[in-house]
Each structure stands twice: as C-alpha cells, then as structure tokens.
N, C-alpha and C positions, 0 to 999 in steps of 0.2 A: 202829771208824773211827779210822784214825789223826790225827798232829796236821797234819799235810801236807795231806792230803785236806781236812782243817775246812776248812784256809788258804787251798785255793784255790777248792772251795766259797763262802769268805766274798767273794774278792774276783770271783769269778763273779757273783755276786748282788748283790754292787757295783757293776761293771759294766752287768748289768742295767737295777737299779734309776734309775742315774743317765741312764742310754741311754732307758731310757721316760719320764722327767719330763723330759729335753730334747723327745724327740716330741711330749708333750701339750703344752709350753708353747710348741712351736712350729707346735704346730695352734691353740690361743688365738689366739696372735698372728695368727696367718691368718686367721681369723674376722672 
C-alpha cells in the first residue's frame, strides 16, 4: 500500500468519523 492510498484512506476516515459524531450529537440533541 502506498503513501497516497494511506493519505486518502486517513482522511476518508476523517471524514467519516466526524460526519457520524455530528449525526449522533444531533440526534441527542433531538431527544
């Protein structure tokens, strides 16, 4: 695997990551 593929890997999973802790904490808030 090159260093490219890590890079965009990491910031795929970034993206992710931050996209589903907006979701739950805006289902919290809904509640």
């Amino acid at each position: 695997m090159s260093a490219t593929s890590l890079g965009i890997h990491g910031v795929l999973w970034t993206v992710l990551g931050l996209g589903y802790g907006a979701l739950t904490e805006r289902a919290l808030v809904l509640q």
